[in-house]
C-alpha positions in Angstrom: 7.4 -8.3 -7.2 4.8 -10.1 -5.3 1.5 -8.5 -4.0 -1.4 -10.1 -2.8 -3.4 -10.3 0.6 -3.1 -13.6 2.6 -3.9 -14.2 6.5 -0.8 -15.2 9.0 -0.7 -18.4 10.6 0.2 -20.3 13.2 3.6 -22.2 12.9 5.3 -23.6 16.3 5.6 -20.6 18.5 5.6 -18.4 15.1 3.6 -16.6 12.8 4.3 -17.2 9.6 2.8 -16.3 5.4 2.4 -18.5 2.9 4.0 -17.8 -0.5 1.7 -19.6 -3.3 3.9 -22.2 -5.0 2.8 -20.1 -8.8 4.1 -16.8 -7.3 7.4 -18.1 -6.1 8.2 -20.0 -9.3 6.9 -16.8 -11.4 9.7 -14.7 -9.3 12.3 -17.2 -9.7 12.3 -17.7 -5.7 13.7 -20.7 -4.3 13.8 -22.6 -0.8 16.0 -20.8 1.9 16.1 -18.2 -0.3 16.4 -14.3 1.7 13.6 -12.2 0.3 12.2 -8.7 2.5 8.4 -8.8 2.9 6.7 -5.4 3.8 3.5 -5.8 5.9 1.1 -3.5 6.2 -2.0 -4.8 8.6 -5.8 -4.0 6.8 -6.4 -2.1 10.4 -4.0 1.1 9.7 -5.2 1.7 6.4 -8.2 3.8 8.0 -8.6 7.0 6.5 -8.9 8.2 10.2 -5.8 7.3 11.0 -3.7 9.5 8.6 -6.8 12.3 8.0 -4.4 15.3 9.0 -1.1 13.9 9.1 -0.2 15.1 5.1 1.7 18.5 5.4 0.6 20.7 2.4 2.7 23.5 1.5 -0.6 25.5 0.4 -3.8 25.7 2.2 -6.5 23.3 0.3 -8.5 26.5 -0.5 -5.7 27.2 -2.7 -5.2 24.0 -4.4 -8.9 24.2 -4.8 -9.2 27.2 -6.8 -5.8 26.1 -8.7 -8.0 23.4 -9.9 -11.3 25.2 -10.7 -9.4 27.2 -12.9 -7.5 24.8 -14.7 -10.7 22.4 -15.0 -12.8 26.0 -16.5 -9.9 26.4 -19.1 -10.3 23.0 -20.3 -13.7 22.7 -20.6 -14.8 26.3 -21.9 
């Protein structure tokens, strides 16, 4: 698996990534080969975003003093 950070470019009337030549030879990728990319843009990875979209089945007060108490047993 591939992961890195690169910036799109212009190609024709596309948009188009660049694969480093290392990176497709270390994955065994060749030319007109089918691969599935997952792109994520920098801009939705604001914490504002998803602040308040996780759905916990306890309230964070609870998980809260779940965790003071097992942090106190570990350390006393």
């Amino acid at each position: 698996m591939i992961e890195y950070e690169t910036k799109l470019r212009k190609w024709g009337n596309s948009i188009g990534l660049i694969i480093p030549k290392e990176d497709a030879k270390r994955e065994g990728l060749r030319d007109d080969e089918s691969v599935r990319a997952v792109i994520i843009p920098k801009k939705s990875l604001k914490v504002k975003d998803i602040f308040g979209k996780l759905k916990l089945k306890r309230s964070t007060e609870e998980i809260m003093r779940e965790t003071d108490k097992e942090l106190d047993s570990k350390f006393i």
